[in-house]
N, C-alpha and C positions, 0 to 999 in steps of 0.2 A: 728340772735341769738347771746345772749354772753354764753361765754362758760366761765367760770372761770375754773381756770386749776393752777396749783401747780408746778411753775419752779425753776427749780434747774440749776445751773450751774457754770463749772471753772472761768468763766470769773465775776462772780457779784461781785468782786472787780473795775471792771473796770468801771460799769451803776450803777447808783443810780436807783434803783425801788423796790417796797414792793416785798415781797417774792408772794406773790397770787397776781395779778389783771386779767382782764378781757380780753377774747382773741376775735377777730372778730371785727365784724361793731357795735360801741358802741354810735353813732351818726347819725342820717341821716337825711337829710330833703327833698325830691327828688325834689318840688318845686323849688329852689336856689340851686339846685348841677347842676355840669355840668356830665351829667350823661355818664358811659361809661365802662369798661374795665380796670382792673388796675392790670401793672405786679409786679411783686417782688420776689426777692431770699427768700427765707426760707425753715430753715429745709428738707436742700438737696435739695431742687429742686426749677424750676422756675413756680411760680404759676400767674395764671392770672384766676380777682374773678370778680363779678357781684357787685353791691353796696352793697347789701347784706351780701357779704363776700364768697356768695358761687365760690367755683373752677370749673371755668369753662374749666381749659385746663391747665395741665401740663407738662412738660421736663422734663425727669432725664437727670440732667447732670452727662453725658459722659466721663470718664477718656481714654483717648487714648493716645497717646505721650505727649499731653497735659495735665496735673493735675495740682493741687491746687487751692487756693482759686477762687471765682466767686462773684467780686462787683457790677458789674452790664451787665444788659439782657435789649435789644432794640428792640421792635417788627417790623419788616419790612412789606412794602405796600403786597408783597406777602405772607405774614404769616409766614415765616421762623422768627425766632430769632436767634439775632448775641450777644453773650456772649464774655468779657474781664473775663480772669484767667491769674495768675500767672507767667504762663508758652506760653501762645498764648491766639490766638483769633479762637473763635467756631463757628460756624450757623450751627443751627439744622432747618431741617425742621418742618412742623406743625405735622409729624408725631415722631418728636425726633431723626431723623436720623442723623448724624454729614454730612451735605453736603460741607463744606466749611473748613479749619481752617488754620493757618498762624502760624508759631511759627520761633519766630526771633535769629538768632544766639546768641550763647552759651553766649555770656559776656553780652546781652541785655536781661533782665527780662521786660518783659509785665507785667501791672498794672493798677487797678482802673478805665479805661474808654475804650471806646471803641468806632465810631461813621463812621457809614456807609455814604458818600456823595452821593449825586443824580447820580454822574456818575458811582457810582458803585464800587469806590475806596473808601478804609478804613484807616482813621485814628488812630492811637492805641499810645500810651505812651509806654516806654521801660527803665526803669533805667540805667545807665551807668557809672561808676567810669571813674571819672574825670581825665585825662592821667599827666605823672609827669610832664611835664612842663608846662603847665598850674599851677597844684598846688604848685608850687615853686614861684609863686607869691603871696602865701599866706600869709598874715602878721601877723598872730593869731599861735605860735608856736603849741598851744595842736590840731588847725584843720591842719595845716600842714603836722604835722605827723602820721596822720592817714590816711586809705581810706577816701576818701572824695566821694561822687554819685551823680551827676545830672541825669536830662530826656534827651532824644532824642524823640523826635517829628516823627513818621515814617506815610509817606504813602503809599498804595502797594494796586497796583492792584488786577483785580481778579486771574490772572497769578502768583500771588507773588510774582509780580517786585515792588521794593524799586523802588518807581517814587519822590520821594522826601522825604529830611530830614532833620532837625534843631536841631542841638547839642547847649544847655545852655549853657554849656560853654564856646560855640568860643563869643556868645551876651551877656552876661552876666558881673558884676565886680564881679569876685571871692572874694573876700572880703565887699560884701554885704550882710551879712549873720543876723538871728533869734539873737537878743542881748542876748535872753533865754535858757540857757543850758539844753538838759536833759542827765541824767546821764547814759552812754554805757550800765549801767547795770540795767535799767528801763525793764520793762515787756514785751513791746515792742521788746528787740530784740538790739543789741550793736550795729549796722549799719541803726535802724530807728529812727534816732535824730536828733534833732536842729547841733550837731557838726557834724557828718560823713553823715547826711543826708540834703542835702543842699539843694534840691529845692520842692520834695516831690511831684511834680503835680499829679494833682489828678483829672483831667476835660478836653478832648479836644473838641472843637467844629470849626467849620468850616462852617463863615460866611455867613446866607442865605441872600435875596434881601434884600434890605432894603432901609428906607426913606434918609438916611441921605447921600450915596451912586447913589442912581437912579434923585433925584431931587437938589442935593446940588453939588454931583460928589467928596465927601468927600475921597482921595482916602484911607485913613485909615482905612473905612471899604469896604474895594470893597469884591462883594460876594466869597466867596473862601478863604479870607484870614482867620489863624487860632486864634482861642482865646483859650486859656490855663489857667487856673489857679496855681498857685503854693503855695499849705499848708505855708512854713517855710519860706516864704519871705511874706506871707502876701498881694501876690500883685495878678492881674490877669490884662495878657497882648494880645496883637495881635499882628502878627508877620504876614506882609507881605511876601505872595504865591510869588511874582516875585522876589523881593529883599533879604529876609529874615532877614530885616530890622525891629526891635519892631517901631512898629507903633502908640501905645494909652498902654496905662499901666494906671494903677489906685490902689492906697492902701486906701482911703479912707479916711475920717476923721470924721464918725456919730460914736461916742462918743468913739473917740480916734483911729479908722480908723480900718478895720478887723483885724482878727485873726484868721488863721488856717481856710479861708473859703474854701467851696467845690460850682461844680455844675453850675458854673456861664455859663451863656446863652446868647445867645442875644434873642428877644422875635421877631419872623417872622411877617411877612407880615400878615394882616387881624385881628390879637388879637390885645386887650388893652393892651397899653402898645407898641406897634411894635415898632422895632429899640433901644428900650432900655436893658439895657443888666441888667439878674436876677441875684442874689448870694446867699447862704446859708451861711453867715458870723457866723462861729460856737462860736465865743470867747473863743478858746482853751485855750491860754495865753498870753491874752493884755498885753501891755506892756505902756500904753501913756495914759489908765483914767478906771477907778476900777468901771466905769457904765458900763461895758462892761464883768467885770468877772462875770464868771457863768452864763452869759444871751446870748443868739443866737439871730440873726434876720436876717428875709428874706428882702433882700434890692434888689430894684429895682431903677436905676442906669441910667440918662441920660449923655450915655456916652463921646457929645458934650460940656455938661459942666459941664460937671463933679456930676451934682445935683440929689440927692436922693429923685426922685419923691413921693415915696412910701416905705413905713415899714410895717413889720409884727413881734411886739415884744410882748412877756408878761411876762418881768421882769425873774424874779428865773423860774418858773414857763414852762419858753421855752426854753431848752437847751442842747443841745449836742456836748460836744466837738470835737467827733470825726465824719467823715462820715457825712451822711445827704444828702438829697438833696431839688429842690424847678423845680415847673414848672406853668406855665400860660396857663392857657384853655383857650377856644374860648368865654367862659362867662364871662372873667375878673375875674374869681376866682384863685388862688393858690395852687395847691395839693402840700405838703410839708412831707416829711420825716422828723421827728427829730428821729435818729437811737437809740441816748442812752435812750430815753422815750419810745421806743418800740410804737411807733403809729407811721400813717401816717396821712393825715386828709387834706379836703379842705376849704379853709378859705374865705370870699367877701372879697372885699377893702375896709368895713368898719370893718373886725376886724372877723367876726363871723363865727365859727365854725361850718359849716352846712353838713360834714362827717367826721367822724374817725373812722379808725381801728386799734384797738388792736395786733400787730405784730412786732415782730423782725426784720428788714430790712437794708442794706445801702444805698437804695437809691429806688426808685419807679417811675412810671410814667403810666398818662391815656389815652387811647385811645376810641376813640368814638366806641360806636356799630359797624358799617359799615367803620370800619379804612379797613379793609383786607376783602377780598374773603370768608374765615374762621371763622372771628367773624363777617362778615355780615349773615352768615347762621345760626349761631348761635340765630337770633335772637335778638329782645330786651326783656329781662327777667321781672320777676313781679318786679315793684319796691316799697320795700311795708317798708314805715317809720318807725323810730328806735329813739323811746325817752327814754333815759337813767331814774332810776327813781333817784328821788331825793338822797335818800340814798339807799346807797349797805352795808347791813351787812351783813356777814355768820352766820347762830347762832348755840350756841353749840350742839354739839351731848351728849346725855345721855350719863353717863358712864355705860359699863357691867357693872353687878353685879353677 
């Protein structure tokens, strides 16, 4: 069903979209989808829908010690969900109960990701102001003299032991920093900038098996090692488990190299695509060729040599600077967020559109019918085709008289 619906909000300075469009599953083809389960944050809670659009199971997220914001929710093999907020990290059971949660010492803010390993430890991002001798190697007087924040990288048991951690700044050149200022007093917040915000990560993941590792013995991606992304450098690296050594980095060079990307992956064993690593390359603000402003694309990335196997662009048309994300089904199709377009949708390799849904999101992901115990019981639902018509007009209402 579309529902068209009339949104208002603080923020529509920030998203370009008409004041009316169309809310729910505005596309579908069930033939060439990979059919399944799709979660997502909105409108206070985590909602997980059928292709359809319908809600088939949700969470109210829980303020306990933990509050603030919620960018993204990971459904696990036993049906619990592990949520990144602001403030810690959450798992609710399938009934919404908070079973789990971590909140990391006072001067560490949790952010933007969140990513449960096989053995049951969890990896989480943590902001950190960068300590003064460190930033006294700064050669930029206006970043010198302010707070400056990288990430720390934390891993921690189910016990809440710190079992390992990677501070940006001890690997890092402090003086590799976004050429592009924004100004303290931008909307965002005087401490979320190119100047005082300096590496901005926004993605962990943590190396599954792969080809280039089990047959090549590559040690750069041995399973375990972490891959990270970082918004304000533009770049997304790994960082060797044993040594804590960056191991592969990559900033790109498809038309003019990323910008501000989120969400990068590596693509697991048995999908198209396996061992290549995903991105949501947003083009916040390129800085090295003007084919790139205003235009996002999802780049699939052969991280051996570096070559951009695969794209998914369309020009003005595909774009969101901020947020977003991108993931690979078992079909070789794409389910892609672009946040500021308020859809999500899954794409083939050749380009085509064959779901979308109309919603506000920062980030999404699908799981099969019989992912969990929970939505194996669920069922597989009617899956019943969704052809947009050619034109959507609203037409006038009579005036009283």
């Amino acid at each position: 069903m579309i529902d068209l619906s009339l949104i208002s909000t603080a923020t529509a300075h920030i998203f370009a979209y008409p004041t009316v469009y169309p809310r729910g599953t505005t596309i579908y083809d069930p033939e060439r989808c990979y059919n399944g389960y799709t979660i997502f944050i909105g409108r206070g809670k985590i909602n997980l829908i059928d292709m359809n659009g319908r809600v088939v199971h949700e969470w109210a997220i829980v303020s306990t010690q933990i509050k603030g914001g919620t960018p993204r929710a990971r459904l696990l093999r036993n049906g619990n969900v592990i949520v990144a907020r602001s403030q810690g990290i959450q798992e609710y059971d399938w009934d919404g109960n908070v079973v789990w949660e971590y909140i990391p010492r006072e001067s560490w803010n949790s952010h933007h990701d969140v990513f449960r390993k096989p053995d049951g430890n969890t990896l989480l991002i943590c902001r950190e102001e960068v300590p003064e001798d460190y930033r006294r190697e700064i050669k930029d007087p206006e970043r010198r003299n302010v707070p400056i924040y990288s990430d720390v990288i934390l891993e921690v048991s189910m016990n809440k032991e710190i079992v390992w951690e990677w501070h940006q700044h001890e690997y890092l050149d402090i003086n590799q920093c976004n050429p592009i200022p924004a100004s303290r007093d931008w909307w965002a917040g005087p401490d979320n900038n190119t100047i005082t915000d300096w590496t901005h990560t926004n993605t962990v993941q943590a190396l599954p098996e792969n080809k280039w590792y089990d047959h090549q013995g590559d040690e750069r991606f041995k399973p375990g090692n972490v891959l990270i992304s970082m918004r304000q450098l533009d770049t997304i690296l790994i960082v060797s488990k044993e040594t804590k050594e960056i191991t592969w980095s990559y900033t790109g060079d498809y038309k003019g190299g990323m910008s501000g990307q989120h969400d990068s992956h590596m693509i697991e064993k048995g999908y198209v695509g396996e061992g290549n690593i995903l991105v949501f390359d947003n083009g916040a603000s390129p800085n090295k060729d003007l084919a790139h402003a205003g235009c996002s694309f999802v780049l699939e990335i052969n991280p051996v040599t570096n070559e951009v196997v695969w794209v998914y662009e369309d020009r003005e048309r595909f774009h969101s600077n901020f947020t977003s994300s991108c993931q690979r089904v078992k079909n070789g199709n794409t389910i892609v967020c672009e946040a500021a377009g308020n859809r999500f949708f899954e794409v083939t390799k050749e380009g085509d559109i064959v779901w979308e849904y109309a919603e506000r999101s920062n980030r999404v992901y699908r799981y099969p019918y019989d992912y969990c115990p929970q939505t194996k019981a669920l069922g597989e639902p009617e899956e019943m085709p969704v052809i947009p018509p050619a034109d959507l007009r609203i037409p006038p209402q009579a005036r009283e008289r």
